[in-house]
C-alpha positions as CSV (number, residue, x, y, z in Angstrom):
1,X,5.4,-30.4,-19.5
2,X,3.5,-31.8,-16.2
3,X,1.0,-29.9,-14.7
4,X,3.0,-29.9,-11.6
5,X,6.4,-28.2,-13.5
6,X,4.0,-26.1,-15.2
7,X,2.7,-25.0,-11.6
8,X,5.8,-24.4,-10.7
9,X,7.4,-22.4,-13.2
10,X,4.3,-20.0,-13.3
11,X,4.2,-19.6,-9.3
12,X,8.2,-19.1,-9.8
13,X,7.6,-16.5,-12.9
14,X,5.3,-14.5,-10.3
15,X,7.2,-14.6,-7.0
16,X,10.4,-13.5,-9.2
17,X,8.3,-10.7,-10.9
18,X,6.9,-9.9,-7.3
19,X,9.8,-9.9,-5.8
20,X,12.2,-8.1,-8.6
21,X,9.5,-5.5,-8.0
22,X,9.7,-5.1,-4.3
23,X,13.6,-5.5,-4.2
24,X,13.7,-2.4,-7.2
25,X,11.5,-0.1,-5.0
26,X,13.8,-1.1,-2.3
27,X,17.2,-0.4,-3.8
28,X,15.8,2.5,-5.2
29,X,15.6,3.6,-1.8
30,X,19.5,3.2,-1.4
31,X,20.0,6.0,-4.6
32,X,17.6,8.2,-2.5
33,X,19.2,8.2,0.4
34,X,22.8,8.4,-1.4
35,X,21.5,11.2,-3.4
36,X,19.3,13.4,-1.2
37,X,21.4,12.6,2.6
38,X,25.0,12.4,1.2
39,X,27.7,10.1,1.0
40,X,28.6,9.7,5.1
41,X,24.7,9.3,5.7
42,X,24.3,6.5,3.0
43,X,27.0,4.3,4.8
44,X,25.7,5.4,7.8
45,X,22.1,3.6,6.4
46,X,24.1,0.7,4.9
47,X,26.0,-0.3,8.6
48,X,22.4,0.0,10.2
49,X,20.9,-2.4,7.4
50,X,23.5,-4.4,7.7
51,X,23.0,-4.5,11.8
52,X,19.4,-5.2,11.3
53,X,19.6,-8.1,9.1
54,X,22.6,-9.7,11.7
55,X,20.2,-9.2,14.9
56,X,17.2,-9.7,13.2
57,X,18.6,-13.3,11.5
58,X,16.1,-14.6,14.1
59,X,13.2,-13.9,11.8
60,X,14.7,-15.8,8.8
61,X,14.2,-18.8,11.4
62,X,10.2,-17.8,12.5
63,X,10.4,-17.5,8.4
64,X,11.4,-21.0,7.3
65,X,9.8,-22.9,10.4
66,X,6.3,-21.4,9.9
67,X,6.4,-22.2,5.9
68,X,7.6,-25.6,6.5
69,X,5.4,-26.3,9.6
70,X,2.5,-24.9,7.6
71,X,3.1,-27.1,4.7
72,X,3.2,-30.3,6.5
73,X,-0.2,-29.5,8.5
74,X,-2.2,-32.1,6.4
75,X,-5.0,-31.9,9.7
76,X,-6.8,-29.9,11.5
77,X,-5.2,-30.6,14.5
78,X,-1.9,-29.6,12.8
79,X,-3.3,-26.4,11.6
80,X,-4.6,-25.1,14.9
81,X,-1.2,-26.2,16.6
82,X,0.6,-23.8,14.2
83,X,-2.2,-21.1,14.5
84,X,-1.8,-20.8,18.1
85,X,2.1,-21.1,17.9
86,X,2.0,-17.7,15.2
87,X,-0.5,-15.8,18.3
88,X,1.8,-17.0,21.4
89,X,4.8,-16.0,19.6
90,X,3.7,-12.6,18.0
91,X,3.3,-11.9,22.0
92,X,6.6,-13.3,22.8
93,X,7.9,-11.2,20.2
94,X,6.7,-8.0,21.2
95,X,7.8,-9.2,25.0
96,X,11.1,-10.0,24.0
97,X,11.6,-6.9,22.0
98,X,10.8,-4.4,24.8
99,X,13.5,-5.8,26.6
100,X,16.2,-5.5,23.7
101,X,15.3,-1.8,24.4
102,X,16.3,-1.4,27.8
103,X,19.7,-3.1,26.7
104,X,19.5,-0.4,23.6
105,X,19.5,2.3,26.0
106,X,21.9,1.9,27.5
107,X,24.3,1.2,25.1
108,X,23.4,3.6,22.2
109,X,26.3,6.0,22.8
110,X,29.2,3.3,22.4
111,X,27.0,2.0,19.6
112,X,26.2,5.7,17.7
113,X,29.8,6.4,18.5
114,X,31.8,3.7,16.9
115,X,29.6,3.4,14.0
116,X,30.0,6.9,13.7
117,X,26.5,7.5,13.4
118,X,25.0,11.2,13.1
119,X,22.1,10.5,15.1
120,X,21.3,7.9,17.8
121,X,18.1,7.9,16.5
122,X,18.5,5.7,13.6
123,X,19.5,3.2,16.4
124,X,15.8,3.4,17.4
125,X,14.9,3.4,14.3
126,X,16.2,0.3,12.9
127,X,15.1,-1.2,16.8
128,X,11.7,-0.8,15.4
129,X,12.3,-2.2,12.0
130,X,13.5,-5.5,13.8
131,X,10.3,-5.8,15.6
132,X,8.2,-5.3,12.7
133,X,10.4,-7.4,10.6
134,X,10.4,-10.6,13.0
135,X,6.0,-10.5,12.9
136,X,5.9,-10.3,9.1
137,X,8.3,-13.2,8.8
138,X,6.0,-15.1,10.8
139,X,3.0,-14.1,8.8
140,X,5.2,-14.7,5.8
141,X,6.0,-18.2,6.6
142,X,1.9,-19.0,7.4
143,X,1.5,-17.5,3.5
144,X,4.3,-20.0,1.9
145,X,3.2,-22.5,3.9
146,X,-0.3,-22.3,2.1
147,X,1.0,-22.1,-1.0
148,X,-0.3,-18.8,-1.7
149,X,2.3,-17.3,-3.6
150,X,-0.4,-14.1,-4.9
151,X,-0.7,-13.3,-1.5
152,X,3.3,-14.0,-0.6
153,X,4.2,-12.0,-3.8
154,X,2.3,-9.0,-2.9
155,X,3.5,-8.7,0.2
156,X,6.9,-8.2,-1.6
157,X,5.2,-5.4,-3.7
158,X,3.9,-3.4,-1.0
159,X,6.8,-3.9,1.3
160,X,9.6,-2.3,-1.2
161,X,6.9,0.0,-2.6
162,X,6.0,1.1,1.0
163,X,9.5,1.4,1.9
164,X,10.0,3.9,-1.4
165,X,7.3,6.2,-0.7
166,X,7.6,6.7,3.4
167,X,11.3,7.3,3.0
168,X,11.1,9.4,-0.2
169,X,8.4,11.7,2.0
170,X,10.8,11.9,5.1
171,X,13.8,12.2,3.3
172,X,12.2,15.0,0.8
173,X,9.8,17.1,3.3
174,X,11.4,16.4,7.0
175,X,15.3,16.5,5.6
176,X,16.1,13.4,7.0
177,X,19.2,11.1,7.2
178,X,20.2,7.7,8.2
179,X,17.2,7.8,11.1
180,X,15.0,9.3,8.3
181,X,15.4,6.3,6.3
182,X,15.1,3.6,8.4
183,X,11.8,5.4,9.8
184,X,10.6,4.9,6.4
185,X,11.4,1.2,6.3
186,X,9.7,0.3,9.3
187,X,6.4,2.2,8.1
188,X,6.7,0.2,4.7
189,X,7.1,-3.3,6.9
190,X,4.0,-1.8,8.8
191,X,2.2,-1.9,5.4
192,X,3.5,-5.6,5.1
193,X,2.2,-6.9,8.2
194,X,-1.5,-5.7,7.2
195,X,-1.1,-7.6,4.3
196,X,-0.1,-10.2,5.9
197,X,-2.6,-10.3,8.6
198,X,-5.7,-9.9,6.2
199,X,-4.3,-12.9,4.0
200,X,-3.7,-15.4,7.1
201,X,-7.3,-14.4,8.9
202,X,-9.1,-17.9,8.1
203,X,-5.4,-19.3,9.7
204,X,-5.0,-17.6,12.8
205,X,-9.0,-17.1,13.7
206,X,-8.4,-21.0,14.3
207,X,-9.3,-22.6,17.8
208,X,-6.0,-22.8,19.6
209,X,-5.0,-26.2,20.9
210,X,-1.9,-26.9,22.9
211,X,1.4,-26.5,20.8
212,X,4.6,-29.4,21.2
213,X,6.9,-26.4,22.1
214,X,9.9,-28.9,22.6
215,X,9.5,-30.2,19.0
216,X,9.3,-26.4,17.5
217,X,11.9,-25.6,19.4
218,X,13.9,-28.3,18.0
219,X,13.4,-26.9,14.1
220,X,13.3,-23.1,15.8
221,X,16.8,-23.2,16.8
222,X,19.1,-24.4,14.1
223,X,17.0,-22.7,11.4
224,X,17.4,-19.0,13.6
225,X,21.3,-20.3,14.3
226,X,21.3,-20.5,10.2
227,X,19.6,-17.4,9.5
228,X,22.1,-15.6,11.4
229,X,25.3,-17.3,10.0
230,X,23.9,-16.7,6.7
231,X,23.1,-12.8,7.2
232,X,26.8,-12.6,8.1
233,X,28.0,-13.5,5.2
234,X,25.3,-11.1,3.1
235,X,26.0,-8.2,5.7
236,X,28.7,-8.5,7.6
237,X,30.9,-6.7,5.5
238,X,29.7,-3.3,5.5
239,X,29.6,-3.1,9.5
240,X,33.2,-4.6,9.4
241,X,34.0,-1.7,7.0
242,X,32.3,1.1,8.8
243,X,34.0,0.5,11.8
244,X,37.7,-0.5,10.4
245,X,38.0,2.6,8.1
246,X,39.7,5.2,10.7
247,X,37.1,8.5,10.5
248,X,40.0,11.3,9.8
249,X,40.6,8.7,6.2
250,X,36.7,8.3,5.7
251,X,37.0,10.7,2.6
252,X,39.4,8.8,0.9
253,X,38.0,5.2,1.5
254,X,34.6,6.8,0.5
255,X,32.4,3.3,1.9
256,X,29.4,4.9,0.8
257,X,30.3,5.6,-2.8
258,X,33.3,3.1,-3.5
259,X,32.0,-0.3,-1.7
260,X,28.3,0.0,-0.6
261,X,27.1,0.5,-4.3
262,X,28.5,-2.5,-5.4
263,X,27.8,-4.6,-2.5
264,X,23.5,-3.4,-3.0
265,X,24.0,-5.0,-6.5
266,X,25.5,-8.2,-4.9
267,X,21.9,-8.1,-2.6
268,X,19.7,-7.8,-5.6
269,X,21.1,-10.5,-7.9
270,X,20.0,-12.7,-4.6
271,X,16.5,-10.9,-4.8
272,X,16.6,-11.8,-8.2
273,X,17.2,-15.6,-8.1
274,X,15.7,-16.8,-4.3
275,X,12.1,-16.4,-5.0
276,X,12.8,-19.8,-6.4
277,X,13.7,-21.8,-3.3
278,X,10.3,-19.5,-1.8
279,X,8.2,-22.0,-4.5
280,X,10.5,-25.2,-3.5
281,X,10.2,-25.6,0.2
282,X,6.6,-25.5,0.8
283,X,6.0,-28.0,-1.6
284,X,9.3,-30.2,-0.4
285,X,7.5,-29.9,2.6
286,X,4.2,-31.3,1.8
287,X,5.8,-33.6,-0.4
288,X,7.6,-35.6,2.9
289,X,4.1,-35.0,5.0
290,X,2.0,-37.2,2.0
291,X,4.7,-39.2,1.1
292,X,5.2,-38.0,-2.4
293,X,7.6,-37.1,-4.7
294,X,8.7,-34.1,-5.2
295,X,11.4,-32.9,-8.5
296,X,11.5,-29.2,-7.1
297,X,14.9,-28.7,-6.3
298,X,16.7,-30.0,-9.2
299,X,14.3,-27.5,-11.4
300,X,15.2,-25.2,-8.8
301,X,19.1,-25.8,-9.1
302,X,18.6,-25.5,-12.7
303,X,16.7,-22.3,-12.7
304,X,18.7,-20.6,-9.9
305,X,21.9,-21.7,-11.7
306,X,20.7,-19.9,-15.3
307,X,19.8,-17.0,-13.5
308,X,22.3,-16.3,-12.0
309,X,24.8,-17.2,-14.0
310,X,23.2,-14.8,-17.0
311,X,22.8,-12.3,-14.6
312,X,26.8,-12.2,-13.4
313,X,27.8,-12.8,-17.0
314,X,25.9,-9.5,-17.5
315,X,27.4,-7.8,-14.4
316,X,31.3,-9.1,-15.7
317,X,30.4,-7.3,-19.0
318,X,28.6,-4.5,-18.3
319,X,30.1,-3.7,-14.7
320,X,28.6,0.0,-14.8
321,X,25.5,-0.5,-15.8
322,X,23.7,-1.5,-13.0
323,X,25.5,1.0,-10.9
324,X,24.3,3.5,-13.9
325,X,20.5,2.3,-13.8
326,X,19.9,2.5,-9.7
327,X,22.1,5.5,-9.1
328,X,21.6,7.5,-12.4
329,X,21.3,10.8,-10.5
330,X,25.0,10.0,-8.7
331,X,27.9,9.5,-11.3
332,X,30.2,9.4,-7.9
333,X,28.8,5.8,-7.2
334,X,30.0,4.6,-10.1
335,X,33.2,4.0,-8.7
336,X,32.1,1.0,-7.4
337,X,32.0,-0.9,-11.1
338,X,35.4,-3.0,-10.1
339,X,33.6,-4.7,-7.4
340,X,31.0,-5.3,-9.1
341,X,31.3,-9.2,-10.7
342,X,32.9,-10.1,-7.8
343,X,30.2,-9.4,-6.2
344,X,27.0,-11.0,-8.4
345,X,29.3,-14.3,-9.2
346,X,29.9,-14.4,-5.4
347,X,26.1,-13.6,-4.4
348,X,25.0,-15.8,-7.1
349,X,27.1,-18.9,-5.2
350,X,25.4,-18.0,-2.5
351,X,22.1,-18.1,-3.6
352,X,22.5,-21.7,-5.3
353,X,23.9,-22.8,-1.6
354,X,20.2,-21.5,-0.3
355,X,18.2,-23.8,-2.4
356,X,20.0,-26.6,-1.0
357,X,19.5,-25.8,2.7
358,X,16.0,-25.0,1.8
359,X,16.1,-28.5,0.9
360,X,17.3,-29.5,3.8
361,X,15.3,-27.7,5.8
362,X,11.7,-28.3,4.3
363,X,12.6,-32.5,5.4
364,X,13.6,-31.1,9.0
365,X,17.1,-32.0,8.0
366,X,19.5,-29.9,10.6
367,X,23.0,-31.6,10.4
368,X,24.4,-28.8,8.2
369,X,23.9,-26.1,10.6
370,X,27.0,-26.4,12.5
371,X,29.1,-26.6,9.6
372,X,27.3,-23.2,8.4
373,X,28.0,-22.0,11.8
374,X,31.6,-22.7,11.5
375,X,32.1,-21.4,8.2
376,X,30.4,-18.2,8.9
377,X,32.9,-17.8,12.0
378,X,35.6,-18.3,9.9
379,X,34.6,-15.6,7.3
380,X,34.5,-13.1,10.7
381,X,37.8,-14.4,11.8
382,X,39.6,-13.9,8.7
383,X,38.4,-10.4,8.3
384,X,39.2,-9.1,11.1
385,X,43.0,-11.3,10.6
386,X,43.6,-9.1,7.4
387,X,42.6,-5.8,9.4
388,X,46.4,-4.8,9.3
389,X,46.7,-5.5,6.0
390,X,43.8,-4.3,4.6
391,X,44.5,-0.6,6.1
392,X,47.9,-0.9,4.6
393,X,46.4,-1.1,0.9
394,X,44.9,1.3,-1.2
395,X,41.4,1.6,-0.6
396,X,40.1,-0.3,-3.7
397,X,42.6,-2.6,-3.5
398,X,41.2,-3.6,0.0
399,X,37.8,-3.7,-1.2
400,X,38.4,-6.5,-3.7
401,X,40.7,-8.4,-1.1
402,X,37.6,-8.5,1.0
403,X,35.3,-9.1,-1.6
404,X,37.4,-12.1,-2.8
405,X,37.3,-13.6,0.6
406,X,33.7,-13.4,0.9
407,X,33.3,-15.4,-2.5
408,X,35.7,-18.3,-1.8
409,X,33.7,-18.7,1.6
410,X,30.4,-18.7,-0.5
411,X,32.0,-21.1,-2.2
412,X,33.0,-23.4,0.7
413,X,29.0,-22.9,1.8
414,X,27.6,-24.5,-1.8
415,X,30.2,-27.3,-1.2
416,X,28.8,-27.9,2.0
417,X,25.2,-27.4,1.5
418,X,25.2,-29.7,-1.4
419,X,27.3,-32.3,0.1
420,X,24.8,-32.7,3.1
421,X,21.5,-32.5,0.7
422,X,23.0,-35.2,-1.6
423,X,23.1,-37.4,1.8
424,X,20.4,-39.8,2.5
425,X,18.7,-38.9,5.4
């Protein structure tokens, strides 16, 4: 084996391990707040996690563009053009943000009320996870830009470990909910964004130069435009749900305990396997700034594909036994077990259509996005076409009808994605 496959299957074995770690703590959060807040409260925490990711899409873009536009800088003129572009935007950021909360206010009673939230102040709560979340993708992307994948994994650790402890406190001693929880996720993000900051010091102590806005914003837009299509199809679901199910039938759909279980495995097996495309890009990236090659993705193809694919089989066999290992203390969840290898064959999909837009993205290759865009309006459209006939099937059957449509889109996305990275440039 080359030194460089070696490399890259030993930074891959330690961003997996980081991040399987992180993404336990943090699903481990989910049986907390099933158990200890209650059914309502855990779909109630699901909708607003789902919300998050949608609005906060943006920061898979800051994300991706950083780690690519880090890689590249082979100069020191590159590397103080994207050390000034992290500072101006962390401002911008924080500018930006106090602005969505004006907008907040004044809708947070049509929002609390048709997400039949408990407590408007989970709104606020997840507001403040979204501004934490969009500066540690940023500091993120200056970390797997560097290639320092320690540094990147632990980040990981101490985000989902963060997350664990601040929400088991609030949700233990202050008998929180919903708001209770996603307090607790924005102090474990806090925790990530130290980290962050003390590994990217040397980086953003650089002396600023000018910065080519016009060409950032050029790789800015279509990756943010991608991050949000993408977290529709991860997320979209569960808000779609919470606000369908009428709230006088809410007992007998049971989101919380029926759906949202299964659909938190669905999340992890993509925790499980992307940590992969985390090695690829950066070195993609550098590999089109020196002008060598590069066999990352189909090693990461391979990988992702194995992965996954042992992981579903595992899920198809075995469908209660994740739902038994994260929510051991809460039998009820494992209802869910049905939707279970639905979900991990259809997250898995999804994941192997990542590594190809990762591709895609680390050569500045944007073609793909409106396609993406398209199909991730379609998936939307066709939900919300089968509302009448999803209300008029039993609850489980409605859940697998829904399910099913989000894997054949998946589907459609890995046809596209590879289709477009197979293309000469």
């Amino acid at each position: 084996m080359s030194e460089s496959k070696g490399s890259f299957f030993r930074q891959s074995a330690w961003m997996v391990m980081a991040t399987v770690a992180g993404g336990a703590a943090m699903m481990f959060v989910h049986n907390l707040v099933s158990k200890r807040a209650g059914d309502a409260a855990y779909a109630e925490f699901k909708t607003l996690l789902s919300a998050f990711y949608v609005i906060a899409a943006v920061g898979g873009g800051f994300w991706t563009l950083f780690a690519q536009q880090t890689a590249a800088a082979v100069t020191e003129q590159d590397r103080r053009r994207v050390a000034a572009a992290a500072r101006r935007l962390g401002l911008a950021i924080l500018v930006i943000w106090i602005g969505i909360a004006g907008i907040l206010a004044l809708a947070q009673s049509s929002l609390a009320a048709h997400w039949k939230l408990s407590n408007p102040a989970s709104l606020w709560a997840t507001w403040l996870v979204g501004l934490f979340t969009l500066w540690v993708s940023v500091l993120r992307g200056l970390v797997q830009g560097r290639q320092d994948f320690l540094a990147l994994g632990w980040i990981a650790i101490l985000d989902g470990f963060g997350r664990f402890a601040a929400v088991f406190v609030i949700l233990s001693f202050f008998a929180g909910r919903a708001a209770g929880a996603m307090t607790g996720a924005a102090v474990g993000c806090a925790g990530a964004i130290l980290v962050g900051l003390w590994s990217t010091r040397d980086t953003l102590a650089l002396e600023p130069v000018p910065v080519p806005w016009r060409s950032w914003l050029g790789g800015f837009v279509p990756l943010a435009l991608n991050a949000a299509a993408l977290q529709l199809f991860q997320q979209y679901d569960n808000i779609f749900w919470q606000g369908l199910v009428p709230k006088e039938a809410a007992p007998e759909w049971n989101l919380g305990g029926r759906y949202s279980p299964a659909a938190t495995i669905g999340f992890g097996i993509t925790q499980f396997t992307v940590p992969l495309a985390l090695v690829m890009l950066p070195r993609i990236a550098r590999s089109v700034a020196t002008g060598e090659r590069s066999d990352s993705l189909r090693l990461t193809v391979i990988a992702t594909a194995i992965m996954g694919g042992v992981a579903s089989l595992a899920c198809t066999l075995f469908p209660k036994l994740p739902l038994q290992v994260m929510f051991f203390n809460k039998p009820s969840n494992w209802a869910a077990s049905p939707l279970v290898p639905w979900f991990a064959w259809g997250m898995t999909v999804f994941t192997l259509a990542n590594v190809y837009l990762n591709d895609l993205f680390a050569r500045r290759r944007f073609a793909v996005v409106p396609g993406i865009i398209a199909l991730a309006a379609a998936y939307v459209g066709t939900l919300h076409w089968l509302r009448p006939r999803l209300l008029a099937m039993p609850p489980d059957e409605a859940y697998r009808t829904g399910v099913m449509t989000l894997g054949m889109f998946n589907i459609a996305l890995l046809a596209l994605a590879a289709t477009f990275s197979r293309r000469k440039a």
